[in-house]
VOGU-3710 file (C-alpha; in Angstrom, 3 decimals, decimal comma):
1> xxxxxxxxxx> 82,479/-330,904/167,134  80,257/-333,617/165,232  78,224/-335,331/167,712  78,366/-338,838/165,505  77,843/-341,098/168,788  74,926/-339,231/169,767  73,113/-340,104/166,298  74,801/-343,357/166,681  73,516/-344,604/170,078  70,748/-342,726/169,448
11> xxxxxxxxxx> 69,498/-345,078/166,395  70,580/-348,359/168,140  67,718/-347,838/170,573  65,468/-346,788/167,770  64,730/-343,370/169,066  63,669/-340,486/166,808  65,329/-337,083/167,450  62,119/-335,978/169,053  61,978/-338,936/172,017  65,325/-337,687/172,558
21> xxxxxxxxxx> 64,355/-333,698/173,140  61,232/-334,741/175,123  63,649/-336,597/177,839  65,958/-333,820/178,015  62,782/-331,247/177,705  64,172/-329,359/175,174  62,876/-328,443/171,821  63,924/-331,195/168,797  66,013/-328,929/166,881  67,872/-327,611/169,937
31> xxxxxxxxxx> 68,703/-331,247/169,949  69,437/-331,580/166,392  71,866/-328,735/166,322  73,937/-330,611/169,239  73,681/-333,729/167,114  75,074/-331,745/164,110  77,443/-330,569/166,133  76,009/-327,002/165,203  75,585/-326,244/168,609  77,949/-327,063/171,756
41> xxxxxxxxxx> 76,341/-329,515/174,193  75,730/-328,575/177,704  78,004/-330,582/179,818  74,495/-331,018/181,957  72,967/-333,119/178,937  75,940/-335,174/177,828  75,521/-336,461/181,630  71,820/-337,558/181,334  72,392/-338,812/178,047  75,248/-341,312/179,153
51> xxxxxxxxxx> 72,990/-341,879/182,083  70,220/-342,952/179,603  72,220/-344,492/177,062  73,905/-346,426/179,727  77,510/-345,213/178,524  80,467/-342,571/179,457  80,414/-339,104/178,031  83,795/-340,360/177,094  82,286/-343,135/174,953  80,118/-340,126/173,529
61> xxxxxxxxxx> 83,145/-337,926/173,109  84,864/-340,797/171,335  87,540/-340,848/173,953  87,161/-344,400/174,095  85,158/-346,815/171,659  84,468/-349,106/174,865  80,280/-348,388/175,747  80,657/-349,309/179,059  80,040/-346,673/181,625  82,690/-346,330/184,242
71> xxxxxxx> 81,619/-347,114/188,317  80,167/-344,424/189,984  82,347/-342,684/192,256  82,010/-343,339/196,086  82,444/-339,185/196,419  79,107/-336,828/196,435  79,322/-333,694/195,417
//
């Protein structure tokens, strides 16, 4: 799967691949290969990013075009 959004979002808040990798403490081209979609994401990582970018993983998924994260959830697990 192309990761499109992650480039996307990525560029909007003028980020290089590299700032990306360093808050997720991986390697840059781990991080390029999820961008490419060369490599599957980590469900773990699409969190953090939508954390970050201040989105939904559905927003990253492009199961929605609307940025806005949804409420957190009253329910800890």
């Amino acid at each position: 799967m192309k990761m499109d959004r992650l480039k996307e979002i990525r560029n909007d808040k003028d980020l290089l691949q590299k700032d990306v990798a360093r808050i997720l403490h991986i390697k840059q081209q781990q991080y390029s290969e999820y961008e490419i979609g060369k490599r599957t994401i980590p469900i773990y990582y699409l969190e953090r990013l939508a954390d970050f970018y201040n989105v939904s993983v559905d927003y990253i998924l492009y199961r929605t075009d609307v940025r806005v994260p949804y409420p957190k959830s009253i329910m800890k697990h």
